[in-house]
C-alpha positions in Angstrom: -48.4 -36.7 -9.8 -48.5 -32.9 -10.4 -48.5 -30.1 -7.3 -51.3 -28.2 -6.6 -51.0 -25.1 -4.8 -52.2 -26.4 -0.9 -48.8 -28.7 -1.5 -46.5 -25.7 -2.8 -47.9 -23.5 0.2 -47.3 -26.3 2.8 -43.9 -27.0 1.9 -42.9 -23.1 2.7 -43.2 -22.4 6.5 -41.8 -19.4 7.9 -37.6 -19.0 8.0 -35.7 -18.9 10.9 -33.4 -16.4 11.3 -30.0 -16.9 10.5 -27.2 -18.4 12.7 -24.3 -16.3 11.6 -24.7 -13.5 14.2 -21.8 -14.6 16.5 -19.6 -15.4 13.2 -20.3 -11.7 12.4 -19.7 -10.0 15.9 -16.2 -12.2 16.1 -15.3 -11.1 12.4 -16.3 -7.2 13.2 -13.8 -7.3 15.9 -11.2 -8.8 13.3 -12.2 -6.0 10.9 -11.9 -3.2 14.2 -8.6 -5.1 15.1 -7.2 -4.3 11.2 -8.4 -1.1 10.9 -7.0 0.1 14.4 -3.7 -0.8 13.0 -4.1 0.5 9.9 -4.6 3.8 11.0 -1.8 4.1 13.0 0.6 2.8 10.8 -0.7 4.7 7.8 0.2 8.4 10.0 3.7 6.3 10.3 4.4 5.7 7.1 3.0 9.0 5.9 4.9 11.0 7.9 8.2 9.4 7.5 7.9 8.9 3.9 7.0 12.5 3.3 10.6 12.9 5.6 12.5 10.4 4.4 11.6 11.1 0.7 11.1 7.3 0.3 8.9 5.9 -2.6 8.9 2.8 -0.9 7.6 4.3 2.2 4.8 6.7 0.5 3.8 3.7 -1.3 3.7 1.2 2.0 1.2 4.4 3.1 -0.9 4.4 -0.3 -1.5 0.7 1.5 -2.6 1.6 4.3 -4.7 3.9 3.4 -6.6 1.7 1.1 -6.7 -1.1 3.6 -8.5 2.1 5.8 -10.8 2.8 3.7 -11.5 -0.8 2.8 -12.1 -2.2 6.5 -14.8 0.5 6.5 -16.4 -0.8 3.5 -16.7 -4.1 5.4 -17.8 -2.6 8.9 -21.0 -1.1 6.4 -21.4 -4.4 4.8 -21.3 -6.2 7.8 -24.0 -3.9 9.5 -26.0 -3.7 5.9 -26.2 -7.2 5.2 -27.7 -8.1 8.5 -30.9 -6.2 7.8 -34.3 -8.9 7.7 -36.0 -9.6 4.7 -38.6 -7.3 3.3 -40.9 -7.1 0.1 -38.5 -5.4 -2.1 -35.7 -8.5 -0.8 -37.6 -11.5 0.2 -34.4 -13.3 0.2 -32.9 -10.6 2.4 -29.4 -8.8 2.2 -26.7 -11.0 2.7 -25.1 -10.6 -1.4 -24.3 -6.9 0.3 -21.4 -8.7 2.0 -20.5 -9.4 -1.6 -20.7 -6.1 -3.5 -18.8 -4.4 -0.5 -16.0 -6.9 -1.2 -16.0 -6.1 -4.8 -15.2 -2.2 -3.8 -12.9 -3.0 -1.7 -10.9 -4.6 -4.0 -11.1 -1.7 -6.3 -10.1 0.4 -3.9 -6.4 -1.7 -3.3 -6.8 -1.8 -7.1 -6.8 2.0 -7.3 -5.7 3.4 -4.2 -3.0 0.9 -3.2 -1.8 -0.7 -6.6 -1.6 1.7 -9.1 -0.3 4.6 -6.7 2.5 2.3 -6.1 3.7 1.5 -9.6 2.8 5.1 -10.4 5.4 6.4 -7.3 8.2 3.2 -8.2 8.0 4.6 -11.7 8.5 8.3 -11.0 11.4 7.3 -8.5 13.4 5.4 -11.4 12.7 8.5 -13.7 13.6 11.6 -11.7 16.4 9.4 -9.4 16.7 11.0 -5.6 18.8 10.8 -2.6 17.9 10.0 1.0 20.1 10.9 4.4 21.1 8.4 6.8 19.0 10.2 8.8 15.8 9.1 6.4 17.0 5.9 5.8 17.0 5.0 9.9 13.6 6.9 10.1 12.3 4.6 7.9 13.5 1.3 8.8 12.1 2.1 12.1 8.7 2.7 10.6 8.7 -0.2 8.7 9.7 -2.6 11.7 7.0 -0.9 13.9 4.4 -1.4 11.1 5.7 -4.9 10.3 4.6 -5.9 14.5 1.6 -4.2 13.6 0.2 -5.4 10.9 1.5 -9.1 12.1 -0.9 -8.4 14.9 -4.0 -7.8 13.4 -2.9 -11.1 10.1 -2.8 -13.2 13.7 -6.2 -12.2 14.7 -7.4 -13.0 11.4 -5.4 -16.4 11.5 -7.1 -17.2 14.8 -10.6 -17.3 13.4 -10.0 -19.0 10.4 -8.2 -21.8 12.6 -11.7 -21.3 14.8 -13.7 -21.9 12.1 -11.5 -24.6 9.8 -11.7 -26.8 13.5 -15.9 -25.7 13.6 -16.3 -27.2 9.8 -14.0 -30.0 10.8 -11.4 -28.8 7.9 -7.9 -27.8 7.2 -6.9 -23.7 7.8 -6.1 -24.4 4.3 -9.5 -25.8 3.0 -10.9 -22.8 5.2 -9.4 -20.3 3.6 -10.2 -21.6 -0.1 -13.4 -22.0 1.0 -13.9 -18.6 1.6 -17.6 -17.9 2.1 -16.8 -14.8 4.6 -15.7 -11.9 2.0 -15.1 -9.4 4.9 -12.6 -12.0 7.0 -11.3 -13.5 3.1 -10.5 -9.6 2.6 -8.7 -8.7 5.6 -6.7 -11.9 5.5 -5.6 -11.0 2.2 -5.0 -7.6 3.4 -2.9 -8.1 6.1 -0.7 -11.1 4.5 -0.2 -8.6 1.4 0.6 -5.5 4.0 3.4 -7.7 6.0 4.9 -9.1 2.4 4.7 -5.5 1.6 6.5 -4.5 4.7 9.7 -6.9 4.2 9.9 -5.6 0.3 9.6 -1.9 1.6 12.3 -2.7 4.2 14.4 -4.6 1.8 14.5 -2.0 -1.2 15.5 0.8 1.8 18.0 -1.4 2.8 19.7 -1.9 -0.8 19.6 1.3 -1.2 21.3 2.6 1.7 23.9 0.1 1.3 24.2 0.6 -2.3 23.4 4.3 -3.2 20.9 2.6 -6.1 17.4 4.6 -5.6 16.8 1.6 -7.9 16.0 -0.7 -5.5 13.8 0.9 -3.2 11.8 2.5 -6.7 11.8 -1.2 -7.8 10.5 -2.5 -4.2 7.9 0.0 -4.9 7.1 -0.9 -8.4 6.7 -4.9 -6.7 4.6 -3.6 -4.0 2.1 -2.4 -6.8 2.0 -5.6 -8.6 1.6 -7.3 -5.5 -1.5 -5.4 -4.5 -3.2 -5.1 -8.2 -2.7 -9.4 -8.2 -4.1 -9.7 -4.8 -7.0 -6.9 -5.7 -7.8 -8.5 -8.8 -8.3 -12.4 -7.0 -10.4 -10.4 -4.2 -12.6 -9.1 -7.0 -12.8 -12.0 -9.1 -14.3 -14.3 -6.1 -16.7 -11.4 -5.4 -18.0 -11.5 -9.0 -18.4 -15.5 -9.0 -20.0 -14.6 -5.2 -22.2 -11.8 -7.1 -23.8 -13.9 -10.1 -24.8 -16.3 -8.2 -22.3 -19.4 -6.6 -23.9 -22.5 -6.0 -23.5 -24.6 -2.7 -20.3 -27.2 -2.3 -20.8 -30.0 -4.7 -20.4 -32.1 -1.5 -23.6 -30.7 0.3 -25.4 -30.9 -3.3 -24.9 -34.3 -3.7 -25.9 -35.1 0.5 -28.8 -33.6 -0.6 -30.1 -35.2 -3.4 -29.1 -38.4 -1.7 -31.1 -37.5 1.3 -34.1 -36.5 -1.1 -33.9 -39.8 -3.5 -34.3 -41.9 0.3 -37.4 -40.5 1.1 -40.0 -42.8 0.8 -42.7 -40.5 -0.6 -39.6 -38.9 -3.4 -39.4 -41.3 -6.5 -36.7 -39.0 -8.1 -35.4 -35.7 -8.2 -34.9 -34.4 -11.9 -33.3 -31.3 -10.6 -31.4 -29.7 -7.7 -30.4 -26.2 -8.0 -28.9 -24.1 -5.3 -27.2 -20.3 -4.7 -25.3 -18.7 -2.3 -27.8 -15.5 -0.6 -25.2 -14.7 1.7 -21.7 -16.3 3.7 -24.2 -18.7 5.7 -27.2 -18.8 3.6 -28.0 -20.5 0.3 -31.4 -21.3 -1.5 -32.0 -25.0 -2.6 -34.8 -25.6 -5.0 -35.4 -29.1 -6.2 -37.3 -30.4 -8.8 -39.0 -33.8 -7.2 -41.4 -36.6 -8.7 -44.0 -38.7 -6.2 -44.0 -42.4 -5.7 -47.5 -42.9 -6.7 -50.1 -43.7 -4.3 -50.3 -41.0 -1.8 -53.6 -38.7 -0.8 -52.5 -35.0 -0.5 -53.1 -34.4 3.0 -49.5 -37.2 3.0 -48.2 -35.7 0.5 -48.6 -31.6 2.2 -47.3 -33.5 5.3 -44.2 -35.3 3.9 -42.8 -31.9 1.8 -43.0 -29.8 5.3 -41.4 -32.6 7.2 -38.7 -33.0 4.5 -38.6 -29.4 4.4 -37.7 -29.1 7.8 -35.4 -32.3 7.8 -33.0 -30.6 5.1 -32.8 -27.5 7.4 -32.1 -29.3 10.0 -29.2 -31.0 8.9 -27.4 -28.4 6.4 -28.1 -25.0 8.7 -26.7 -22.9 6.0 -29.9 -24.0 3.6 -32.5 -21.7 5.1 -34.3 -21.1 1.9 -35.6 -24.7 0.7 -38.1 -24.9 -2.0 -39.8 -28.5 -3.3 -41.0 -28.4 -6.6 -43.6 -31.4 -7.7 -43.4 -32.5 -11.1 -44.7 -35.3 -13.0 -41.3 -36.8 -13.9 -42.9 -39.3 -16.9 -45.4 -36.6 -18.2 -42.0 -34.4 -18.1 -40.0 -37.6 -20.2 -42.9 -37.9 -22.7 -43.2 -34.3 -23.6 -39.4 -34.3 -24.3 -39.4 -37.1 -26.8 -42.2 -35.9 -28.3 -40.0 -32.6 -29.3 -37.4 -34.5 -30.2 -35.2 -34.2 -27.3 -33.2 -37.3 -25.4 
């Protein structure tokens, strides 16, 4: 049986809107929470670096102020991606969430990472000296920064615990998961900042007890590597995001199972599906009749299946049924040649 267009139309009724809006308002306050902290402790650590003549403290700020600038990014994507569906995006704009991701992990690539090799480097070349005086001034620093950037990682640790218990997984799963680029970022953020902290606040240490500028240039030089690693996993799940991810093999194979049940479905030759956006993905599949069905049944059964898939898997709001003649399809390929 082959689709005609009063089936193709049928199937399509109008979307829903999206069911990610209180996700979004509890991540912007995570976002608000991390950038609130980020500020302060970036005047912190600039200050006292620039007074301590620390490398390990200028680059703890080089941090900070690329976490700034990156929570920013994420407040526009968050805001951007939000916007309904129009004719130039039918699909609307939730791969912004994406692309703002991928800039802010260029910006900890750039701003955070390199600046920090770059200032560990210079420190092992020129040498320096600090005062008692500038080592206490930045230990102090340090600890304050290390309470506050602990605050803001547990805010960020709270909603992925919310939403691990939610999906009925591990914090673990949930974080590997990852479908939220703006909470994945500032989770990475803020575990990187604290690790960050305690290198910063052990290279000062070793230095003041030692006399070795070494270790503090070499706790800067570690701080860069740790930021460029941590920038480059950021950007490399945006990318896969930004191409175009397909759903959990889990849900794809619930719902070709649900598909192949339905009496009026005799198989599905194809399921395809892509991420649009943290909490929406587009299924299309490819689907052969059981013979014997008028179309006024068969318009009926694609709208209720349709609505049936939506219904169970919220996050496929974009479902599209595709009618083929599965034995037409087999006998054209062996005719070419083709298994």
């Amino acid at each position: 049986m082959t689709a005609t267009a009063e089936v193709a139309g049928a199937a399509q009724e109008p979307d829903r809107p999206s069911g990610g809006a209180g996700r979004d308002g509890e991540t912007r306050r995570t976002v608000w929470v991390a950038l609130a902290a980020n500020l302060v402790i970036c005047v912190a650590k600039g200050i006292g670096g620039v007074v301590a003549a620390s490398p390990a403290l200028l680059s703890e700020a080089a941090h900070s102020i690329a976490d700034s600038l990156n929570e920013v990014f994420l407040l526009a994507s968050l805001k951007r991606s939000r916007r309904p569906a129009d004719a130039r995006h039918p699909f609307g704009y939730g791969m912004e969430r994406f692309f703002w991701s991928l800039l802010a992990a260029v910006g900890i690539f750039v701003t955070g990472g390199c600046f920090s090799v770059f200032q560990g480097i210079e420190a092992l070349r020129s040498g320096g000296s600090e005062s008692r005086h500038g080592y206490v001034i930045g230990l102090v620093v340090l600890v304050v920064a290390l309470a506050a950037e602990g605050a803001s990682l547990a805010r960020a640790l709270l909603q992925v615990r919310r939403a691990a218990r939610a999906g009925g997984r591990s914090m673990a799963a949930e974080v590997r998961a990852g479908r939220d680029p703006a909470l994945r970022t500032v989770l990475a953020e803020d575990s990187t900042a604290c690790a960050g902290v305690l290198l910063a606040i052990a290279g000062i240490a070793l230095h003041m007890v030692t006399g070795e500028i070494a270790y503090e240039a070499c706790a800067s030089i570690l701080i860069g590597v740790l930021l460029v690693y941590v920038a480059y996993t950021l950007g490399r799940a945006a990318r896969v995001q930004l191409v175009g991810e397909a759903a959990d093999p889990g849900v794809q194979r619930e719902v070709r199972e649900f598909l192949v049940r339905q009496p009026e479905i005799d198989t599905v030759t194809a399921l395809l599906t892509m991420r649009l956006g943290p909490d929406s993905v587009m299924a299309a599949a490819r689907i052969d009749l059981t013979p014997g069905y008028d179309s006024e049944t068969v318009e009926n059964a694609m709208v209720r299946i349709r609505r049936e898939v939506r219904g169970r898997w919220h996050e496929l709001d974009q479902v599209f049924l595709d009618v083929t003649d599965a034995a037409a399809t087999r006998r054209g390929a062996a005719a070419d040649g083709h298994p």
